[in-house]
C-alpha positions as CSV (number, residue, x, y, z in Angstrom):
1,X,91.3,-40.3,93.9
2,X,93.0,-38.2,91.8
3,X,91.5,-36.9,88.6
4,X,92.2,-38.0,85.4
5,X,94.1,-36.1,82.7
6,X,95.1,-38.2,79.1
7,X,97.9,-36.5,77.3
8,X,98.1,-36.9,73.6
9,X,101.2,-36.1,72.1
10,X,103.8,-37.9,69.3
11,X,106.8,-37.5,71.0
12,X,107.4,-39.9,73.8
13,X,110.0,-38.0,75.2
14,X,107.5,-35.0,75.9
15,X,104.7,-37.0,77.1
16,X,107.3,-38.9,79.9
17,X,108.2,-35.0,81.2
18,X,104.6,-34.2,81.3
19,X,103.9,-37.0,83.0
20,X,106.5,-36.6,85.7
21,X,105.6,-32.7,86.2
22,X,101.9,-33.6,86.7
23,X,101.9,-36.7,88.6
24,X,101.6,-35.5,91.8
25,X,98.1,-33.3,91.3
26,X,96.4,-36.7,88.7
27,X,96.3,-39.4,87.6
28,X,97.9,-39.3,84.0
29,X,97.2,-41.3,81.0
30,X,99.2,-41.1,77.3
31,X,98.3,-41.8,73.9
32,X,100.4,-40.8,71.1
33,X,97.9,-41.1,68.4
34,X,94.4,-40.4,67.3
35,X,93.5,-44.6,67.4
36,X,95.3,-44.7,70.6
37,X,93.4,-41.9,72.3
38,X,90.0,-41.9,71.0
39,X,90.2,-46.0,72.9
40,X,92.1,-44.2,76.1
41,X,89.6,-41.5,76.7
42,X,86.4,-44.2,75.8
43,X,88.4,-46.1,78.8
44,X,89.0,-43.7,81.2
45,X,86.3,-40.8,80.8
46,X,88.8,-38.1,81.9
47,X,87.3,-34.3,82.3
48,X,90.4,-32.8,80.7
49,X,93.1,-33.2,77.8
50,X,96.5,-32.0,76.9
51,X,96.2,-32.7,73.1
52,X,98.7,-32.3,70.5
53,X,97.8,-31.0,67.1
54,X,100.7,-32.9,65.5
55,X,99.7,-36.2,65.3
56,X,100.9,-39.2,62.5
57,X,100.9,-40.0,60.2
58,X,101.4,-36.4,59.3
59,X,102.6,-34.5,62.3
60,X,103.8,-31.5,60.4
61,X,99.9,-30.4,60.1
62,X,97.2,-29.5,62.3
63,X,94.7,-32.1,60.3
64,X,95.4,-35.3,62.6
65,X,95.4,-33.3,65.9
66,X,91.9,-31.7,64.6
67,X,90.3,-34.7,63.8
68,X,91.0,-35.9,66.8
69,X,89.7,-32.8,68.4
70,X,86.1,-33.9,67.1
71,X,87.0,-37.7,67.6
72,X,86.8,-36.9,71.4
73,X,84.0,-34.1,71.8
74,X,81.9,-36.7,69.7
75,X,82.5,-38.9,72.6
76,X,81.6,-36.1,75.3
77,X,81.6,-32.7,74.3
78,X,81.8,-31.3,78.0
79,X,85.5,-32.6,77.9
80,X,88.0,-29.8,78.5
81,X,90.5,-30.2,76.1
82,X,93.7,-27.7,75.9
83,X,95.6,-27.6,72.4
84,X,99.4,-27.8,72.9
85,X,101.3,-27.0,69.6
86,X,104.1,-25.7,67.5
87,X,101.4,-25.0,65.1
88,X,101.1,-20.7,66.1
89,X,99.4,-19.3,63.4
90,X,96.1,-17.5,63.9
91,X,94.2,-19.7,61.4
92,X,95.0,-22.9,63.0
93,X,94.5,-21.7,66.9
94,X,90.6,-20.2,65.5
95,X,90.0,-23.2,63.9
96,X,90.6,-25.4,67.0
97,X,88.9,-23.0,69.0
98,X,86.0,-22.9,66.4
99,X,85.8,-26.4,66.5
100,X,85.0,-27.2,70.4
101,X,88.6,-26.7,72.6
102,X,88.6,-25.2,75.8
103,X,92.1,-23.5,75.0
104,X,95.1,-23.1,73.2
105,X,98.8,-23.1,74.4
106,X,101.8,-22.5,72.5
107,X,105.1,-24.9,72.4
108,X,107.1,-24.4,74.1
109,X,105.1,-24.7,77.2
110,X,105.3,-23.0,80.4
111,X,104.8,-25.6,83.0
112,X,103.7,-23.0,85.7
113,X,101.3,-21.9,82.8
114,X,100.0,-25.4,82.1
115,X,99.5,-26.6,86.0
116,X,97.2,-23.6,86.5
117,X,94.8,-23.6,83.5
118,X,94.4,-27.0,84.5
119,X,93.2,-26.1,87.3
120,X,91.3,-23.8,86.2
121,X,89.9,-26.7,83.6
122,X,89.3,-29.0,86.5
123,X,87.5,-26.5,88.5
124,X,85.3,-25.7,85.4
125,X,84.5,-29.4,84.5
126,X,83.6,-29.8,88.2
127,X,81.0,-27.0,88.3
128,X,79.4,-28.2,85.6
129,X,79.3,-32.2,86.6
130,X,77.2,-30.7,89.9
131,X,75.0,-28.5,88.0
132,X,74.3,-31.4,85.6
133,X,73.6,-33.6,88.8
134,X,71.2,-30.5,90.2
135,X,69.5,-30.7,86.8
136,X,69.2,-33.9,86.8
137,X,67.0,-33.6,90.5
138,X,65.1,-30.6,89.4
139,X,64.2,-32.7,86.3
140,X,63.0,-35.3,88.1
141,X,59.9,-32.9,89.5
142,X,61.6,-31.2,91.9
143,X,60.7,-27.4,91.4
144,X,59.3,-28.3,87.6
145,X,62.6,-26.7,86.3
146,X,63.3,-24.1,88.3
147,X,66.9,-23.7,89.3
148,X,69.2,-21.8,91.8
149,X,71.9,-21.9,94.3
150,X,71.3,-18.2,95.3
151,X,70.2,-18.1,99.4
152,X,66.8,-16.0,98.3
153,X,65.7,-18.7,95.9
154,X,66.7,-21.5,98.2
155,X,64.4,-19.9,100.1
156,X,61.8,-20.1,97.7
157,X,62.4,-23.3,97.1
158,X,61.7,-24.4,100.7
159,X,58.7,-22.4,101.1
160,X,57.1,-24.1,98.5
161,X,57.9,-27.4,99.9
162,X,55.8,-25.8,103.2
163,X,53.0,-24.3,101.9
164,X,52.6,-27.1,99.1
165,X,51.2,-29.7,101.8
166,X,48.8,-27.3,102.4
167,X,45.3,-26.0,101.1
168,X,46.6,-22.1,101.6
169,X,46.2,-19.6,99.0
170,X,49.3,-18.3,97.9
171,X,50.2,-14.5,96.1
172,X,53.2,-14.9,94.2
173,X,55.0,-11.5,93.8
174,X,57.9,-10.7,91.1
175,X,58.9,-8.9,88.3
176,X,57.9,-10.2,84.7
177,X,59.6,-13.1,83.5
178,X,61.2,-14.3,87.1
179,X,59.2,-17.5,86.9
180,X,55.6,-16.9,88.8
181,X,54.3,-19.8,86.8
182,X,57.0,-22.2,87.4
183,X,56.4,-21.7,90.8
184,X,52.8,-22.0,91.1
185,X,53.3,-25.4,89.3
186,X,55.9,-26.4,92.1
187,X,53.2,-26.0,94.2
188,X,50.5,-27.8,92.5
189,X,52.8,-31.0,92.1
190,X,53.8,-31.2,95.0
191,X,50.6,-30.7,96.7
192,X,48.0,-34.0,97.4
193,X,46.1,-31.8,94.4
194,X,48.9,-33.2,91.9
195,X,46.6,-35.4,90.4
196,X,44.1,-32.8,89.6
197,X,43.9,-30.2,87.0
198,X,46.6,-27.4,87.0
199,X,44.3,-23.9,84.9
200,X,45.8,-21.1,84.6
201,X,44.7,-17.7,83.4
202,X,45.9,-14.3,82.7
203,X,44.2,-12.0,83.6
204,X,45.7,-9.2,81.8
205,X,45.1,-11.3,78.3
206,X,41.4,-11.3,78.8
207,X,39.1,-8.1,77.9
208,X,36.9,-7.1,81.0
209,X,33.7,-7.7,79.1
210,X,34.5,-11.4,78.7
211,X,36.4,-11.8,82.3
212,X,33.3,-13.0,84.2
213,X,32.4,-15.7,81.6
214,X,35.8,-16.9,81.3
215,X,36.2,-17.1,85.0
216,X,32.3,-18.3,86.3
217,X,31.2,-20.0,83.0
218,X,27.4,-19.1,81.6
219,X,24.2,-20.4,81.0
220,X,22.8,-20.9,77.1
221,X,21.0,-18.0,75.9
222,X,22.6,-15.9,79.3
223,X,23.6,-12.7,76.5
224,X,24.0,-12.4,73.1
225,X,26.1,-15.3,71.4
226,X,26.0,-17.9,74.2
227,X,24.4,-20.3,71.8
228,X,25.2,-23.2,74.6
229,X,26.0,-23.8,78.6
230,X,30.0,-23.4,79.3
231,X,31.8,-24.1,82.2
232,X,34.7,-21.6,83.0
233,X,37.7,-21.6,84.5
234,X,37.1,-22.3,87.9
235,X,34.6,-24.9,87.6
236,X,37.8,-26.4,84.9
237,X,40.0,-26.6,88.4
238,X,37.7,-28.4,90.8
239,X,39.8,-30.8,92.5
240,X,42.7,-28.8,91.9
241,X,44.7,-25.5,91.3
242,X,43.3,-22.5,89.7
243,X,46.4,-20.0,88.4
244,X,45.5,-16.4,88.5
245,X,48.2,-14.3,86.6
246,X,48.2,-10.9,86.7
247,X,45.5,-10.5,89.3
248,X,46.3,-7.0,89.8
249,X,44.4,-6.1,86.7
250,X,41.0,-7.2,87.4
251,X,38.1,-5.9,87.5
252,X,36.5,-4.4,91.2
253,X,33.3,-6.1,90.0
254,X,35.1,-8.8,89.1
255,X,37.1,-8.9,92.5
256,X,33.8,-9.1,94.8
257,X,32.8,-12.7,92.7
258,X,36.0,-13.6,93.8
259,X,36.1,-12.7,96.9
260,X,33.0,-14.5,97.3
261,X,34.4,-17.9,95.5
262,X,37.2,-17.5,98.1
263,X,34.8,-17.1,101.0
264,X,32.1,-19.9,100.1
265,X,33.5,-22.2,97.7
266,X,30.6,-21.7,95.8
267,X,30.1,-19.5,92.0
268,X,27.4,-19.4,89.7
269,X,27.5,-18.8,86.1
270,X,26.2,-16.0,84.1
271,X,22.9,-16.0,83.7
272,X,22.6,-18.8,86.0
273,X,20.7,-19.2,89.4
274,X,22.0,-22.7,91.0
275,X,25.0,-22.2,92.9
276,X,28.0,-24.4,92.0
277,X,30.4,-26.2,94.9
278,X,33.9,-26.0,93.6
279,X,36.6,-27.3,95.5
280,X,39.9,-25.6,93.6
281,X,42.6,-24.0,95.6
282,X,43.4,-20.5,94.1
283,X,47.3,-19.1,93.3
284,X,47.6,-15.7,91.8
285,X,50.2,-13.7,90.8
286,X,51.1,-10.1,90.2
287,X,54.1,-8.1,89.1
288,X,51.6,-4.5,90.3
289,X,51.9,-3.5,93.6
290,X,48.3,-4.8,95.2
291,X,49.4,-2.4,98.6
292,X,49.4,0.7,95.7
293,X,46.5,-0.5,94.5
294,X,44.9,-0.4,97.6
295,X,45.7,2.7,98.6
296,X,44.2,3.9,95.6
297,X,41.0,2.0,95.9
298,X,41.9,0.3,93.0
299,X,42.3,-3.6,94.3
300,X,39.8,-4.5,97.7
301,X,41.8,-5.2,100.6
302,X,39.3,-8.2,101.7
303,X,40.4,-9.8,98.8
304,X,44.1,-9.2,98.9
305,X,44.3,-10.8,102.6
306,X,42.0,-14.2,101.1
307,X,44.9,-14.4,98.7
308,X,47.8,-13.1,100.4
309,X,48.0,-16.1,103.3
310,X,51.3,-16.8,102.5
311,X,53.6,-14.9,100.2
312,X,56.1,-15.7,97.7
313,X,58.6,-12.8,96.5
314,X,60.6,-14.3,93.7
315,X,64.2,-12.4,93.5
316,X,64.5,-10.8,89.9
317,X,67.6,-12.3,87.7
318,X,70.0,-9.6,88.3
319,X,69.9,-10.0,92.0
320,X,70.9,-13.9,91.4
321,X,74.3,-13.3,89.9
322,X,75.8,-16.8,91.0
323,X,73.2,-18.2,89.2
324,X,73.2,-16.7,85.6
325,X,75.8,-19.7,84.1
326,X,73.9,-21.8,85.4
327,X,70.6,-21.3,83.9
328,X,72.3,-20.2,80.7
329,X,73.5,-23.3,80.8
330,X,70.6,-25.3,81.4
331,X,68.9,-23.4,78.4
332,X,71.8,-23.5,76.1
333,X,71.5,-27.6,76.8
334,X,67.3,-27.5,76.6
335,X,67.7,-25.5,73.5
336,X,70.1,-26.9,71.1
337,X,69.1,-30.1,71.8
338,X,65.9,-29.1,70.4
339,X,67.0,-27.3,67.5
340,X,69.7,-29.9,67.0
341,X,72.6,-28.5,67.6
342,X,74.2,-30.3,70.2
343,X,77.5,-29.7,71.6
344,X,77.9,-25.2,71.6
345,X,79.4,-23.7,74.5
346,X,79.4,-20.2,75.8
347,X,82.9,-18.3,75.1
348,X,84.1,-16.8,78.1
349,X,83.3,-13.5,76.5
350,X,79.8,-14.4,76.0
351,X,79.7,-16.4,80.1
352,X,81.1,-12.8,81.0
353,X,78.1,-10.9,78.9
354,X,75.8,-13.3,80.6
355,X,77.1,-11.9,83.9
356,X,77.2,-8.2,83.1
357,X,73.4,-8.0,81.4
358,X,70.8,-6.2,83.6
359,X,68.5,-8.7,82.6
360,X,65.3,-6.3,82.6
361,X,63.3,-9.2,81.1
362,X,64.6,-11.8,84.1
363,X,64.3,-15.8,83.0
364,X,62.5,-15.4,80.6
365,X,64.8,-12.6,78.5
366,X,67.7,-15.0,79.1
367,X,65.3,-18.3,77.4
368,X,64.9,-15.7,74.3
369,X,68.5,-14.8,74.0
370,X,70.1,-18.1,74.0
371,X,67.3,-19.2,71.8
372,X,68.2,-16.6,69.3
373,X,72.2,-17.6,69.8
374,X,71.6,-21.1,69.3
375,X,69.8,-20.5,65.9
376,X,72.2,-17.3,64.9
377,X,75.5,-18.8,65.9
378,X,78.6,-20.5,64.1
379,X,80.9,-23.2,65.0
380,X,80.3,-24.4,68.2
381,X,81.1,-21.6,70.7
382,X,78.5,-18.7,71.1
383,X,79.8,-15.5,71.4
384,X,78.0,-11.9,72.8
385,X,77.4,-11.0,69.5
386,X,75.3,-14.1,69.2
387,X,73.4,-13.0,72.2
388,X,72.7,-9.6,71.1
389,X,75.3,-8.7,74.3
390,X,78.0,-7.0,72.7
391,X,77.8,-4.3,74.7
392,X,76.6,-5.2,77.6
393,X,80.1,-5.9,79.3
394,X,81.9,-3.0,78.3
395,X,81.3,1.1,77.5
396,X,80.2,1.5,81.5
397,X,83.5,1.7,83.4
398,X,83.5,4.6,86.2
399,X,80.1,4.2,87.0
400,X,78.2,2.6,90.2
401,X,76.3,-0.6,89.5
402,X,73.0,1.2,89.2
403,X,73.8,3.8,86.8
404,X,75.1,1.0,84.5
405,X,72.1,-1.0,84.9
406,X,69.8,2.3,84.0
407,X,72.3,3.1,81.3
408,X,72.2,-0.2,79.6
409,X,68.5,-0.3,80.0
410,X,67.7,2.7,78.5
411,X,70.2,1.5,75.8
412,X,67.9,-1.7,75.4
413,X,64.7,0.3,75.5
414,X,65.1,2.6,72.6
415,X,67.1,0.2,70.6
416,X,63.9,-2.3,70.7
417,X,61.2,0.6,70.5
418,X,63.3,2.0,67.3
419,X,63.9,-1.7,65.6
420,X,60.3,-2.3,65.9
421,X,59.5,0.8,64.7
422,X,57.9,2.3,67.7
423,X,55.5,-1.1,68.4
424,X,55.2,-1.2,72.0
425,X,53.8,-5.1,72.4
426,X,56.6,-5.8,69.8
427,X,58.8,-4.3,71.4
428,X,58.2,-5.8,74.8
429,X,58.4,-9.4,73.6
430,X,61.7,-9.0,72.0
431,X,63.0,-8.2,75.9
432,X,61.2,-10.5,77.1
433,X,58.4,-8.7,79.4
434,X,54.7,-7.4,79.1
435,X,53.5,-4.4,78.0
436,X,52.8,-3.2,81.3
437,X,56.0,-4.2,82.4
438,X,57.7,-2.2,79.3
439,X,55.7,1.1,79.9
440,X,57.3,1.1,83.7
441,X,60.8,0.6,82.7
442,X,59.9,3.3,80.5
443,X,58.7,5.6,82.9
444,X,61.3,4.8,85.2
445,X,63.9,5.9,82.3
446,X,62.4,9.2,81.6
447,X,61.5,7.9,78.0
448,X,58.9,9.2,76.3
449,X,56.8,7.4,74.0
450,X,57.6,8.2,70.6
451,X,55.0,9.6,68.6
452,X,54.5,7.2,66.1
453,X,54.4,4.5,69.0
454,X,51.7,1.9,68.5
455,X,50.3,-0.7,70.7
């Protein structure tokens, strides 16, 4: 079948030409008015329109042509619609664009001009009909949210669906922010475990002196200020999957109990003497490198093999550039349907941005940034400014990828350490990654922490 295209335009004699110059490639449909059209796209559903902005009863203005704009992305604002009009000033072509269409041509048109943004309209609507449909899969519990066409995630993706029937431990690896989490839920719910709790912990967030209580539980009276019994973390996941995030920063003491749990599926509590069964199968996580670690006597090897029986490395954002409009998509849709703004697109500067960014902060920088868009932006196109991107697409030309990378994130690292006046943890959540995280970038940038730098 061929695919649908509705032309709206007043004068009969230019919708017949159109129609014979485009007959061939689709399937064509006319309206010459707002009434007409609005009940011919409701009809038909077509992914694209050729729409006139002079439209009666008062075809010598834009008004009729722009109300009918919004008449039809009311409808479905993922419709590609084109302007086609006599009307070339500025003013009018920002205010169409402003108000939701995909692009603007001049009268009079070049056919060899029209045929191929078509296509290129086509193309565009297609791509996102299958990444709606891919959502629409993921959504249904697939990878709890996780999306990506790129090969190394695909491979994720079916390593999960292996090690998921099993009772393995897993070690997921990856920078901050590339969606460790996510995939330690994909296992759990797609595991026989689903059923059971999912607890997770990080173990960065938790001060040594309180780790083995939060972790084991203790006994009333077991030190000062355990004024009753409590059960901890572990003991929380029997029957199903206990999340440890950020493993590389605990403890050695800490590490032996685990070891042990690993070994025995057995703990006790602090202060306590009965030994506990638990039956809880154990993911962790690190963005450290454990092998460093163990080289430096820092992380016990026993216990890196008990967790490391199979291995997830997730790929970091900028090493996934096919899917960046995807994902910005999918937020962009999450997002202002939350916020309640329903209907903004990305500009093709701002798809381009998208594309350029480093991404230091992975998944989770890109969730912040189109958060902030959505809530900073006007009309119903975001732009790079709107993404804090402005210059992330431009000012690096004559360099190699990597220098523009290091270049931009340096740029990004100073900016945020001098906006949040030298506040490191501030700092780091406005890109999106954890302190630890923030301080490597910075050592790997040769920046120095300011003086007046604060945690």
């Amino acid at each position: 079948m061929k695919p649908k295209l509705l032309i709206v335009d007043d004068d009969e004699e230019i919708r017949t030409q159109m129609k014979w110059a485009l007959a061939k490639e689709y399937d064509i449909i006319l309206a010459g008015d707002k009434a007409s059209a609005t009940e011919q796209f409701n009809a038909a559903q077509p992914a694209v329109v050729l729409l006139d902005l002079g439209l009666p009863p008062n075809p010598g203005t834009p008004e009729e042509g722009l109300a009918t704009l919004a008449a039809l992305l009311a409808i479905n604002n993922r419709t590609k619609i084109v302007i086609i009009t006599g009307q070339a000033e500025k003013s009018i072509a920002l205010r169409a664009v402003g108000a939701g269409a995909y692009d603007l041509l001049g009268k009079p048109v070049d056919m060899d001009e029209v045929k191929l943004l078509l296509k290129r309209c086509f193309y565009v609507a297609q791509l996102e009909r299958e990444y709606l449909l891919m959502q629409q899969e993921i959504n249904g519990g697939s990878f709890e949210g996780m999306l990506g066409t790129n090969t190394r995630i695909q491979s994720v993706f079916e390593s999960i669906r292996k090690v998921a029937t099993t009772n393995a431990s897993v070690l997921i690896l990856g920078e901050s922010g590339t969606g460790k989490e996510m995939a330690a839920r994909a296992i759990h719910q797609k595991s026989p475990r689903r059923d059971g709790p999912f607890v997770a912990i990080n173990c960065s967030a938790i001060p040594e002196s309180l780790m083995e209580s939060e972790l084991f539980g203790h006994e009333k009276g077991s030190f000062t200020g355990a004024h009753m019994q409590r059960k901890g973390r572990i003991e929380a996941a029997n029957g199903g999957t206990l999340f440890l995030d950020e493993i590389g920063e605990v403890s050695l003491t800490i590490q032996v109990k685990l070891l042990r749990f690993l070994q025995e599926q057995r703990i006790e509590r602090v202060g306590g003497r009965q030994e506990i069964t638990v039956d809880a199968r154990v993911i962790a996580a690190t963005n450290a490198d454990l092998k460093k670690g163990m080289s430096e006597e820092k992380f016990r090897e026993d216990l890196y093999y008990r967790l490391a029986v199979v291995q997830l490395m997730l790929p970091p954002l900028r090493d996934r550039d096919e899917d960046i409009p995807f994902l910005a998509q999918s937020f962009l849709q999450r997002i202002s349907a939350e916020i309640g703004k329903a209907g903004l697109t990305f500009s093709p500067d701002a798809l381009r941005a998208l594309r350029h960014h480093p991404w230091p902060g992975n998944i989770r920088e890109m969730q912040n940034r189109v958060r902030r868009a959505v809530i900073m932006c006007n009309g119903k196109r975001i732009a790079p400014a709107d993404l804090e991107l402005e210059q992330s697409a431009s000012g690096h030309t004559g360099m190699t990828l990597k220098a523009a990378r290091e270049a931009l994130e340096r740029e990004m690292v100073l900016r945020t350490l001098k906006s949040n006046g030298g506040k490191i943890t501030a700092a780091a959540n406005e890109l999106g990654v954890s302190r630890p995280t923030f301080y490597e970038l910075m050592e790997k940038l040769g920046i120095k922490k300011p003086e007046q730098a604060v945690e």
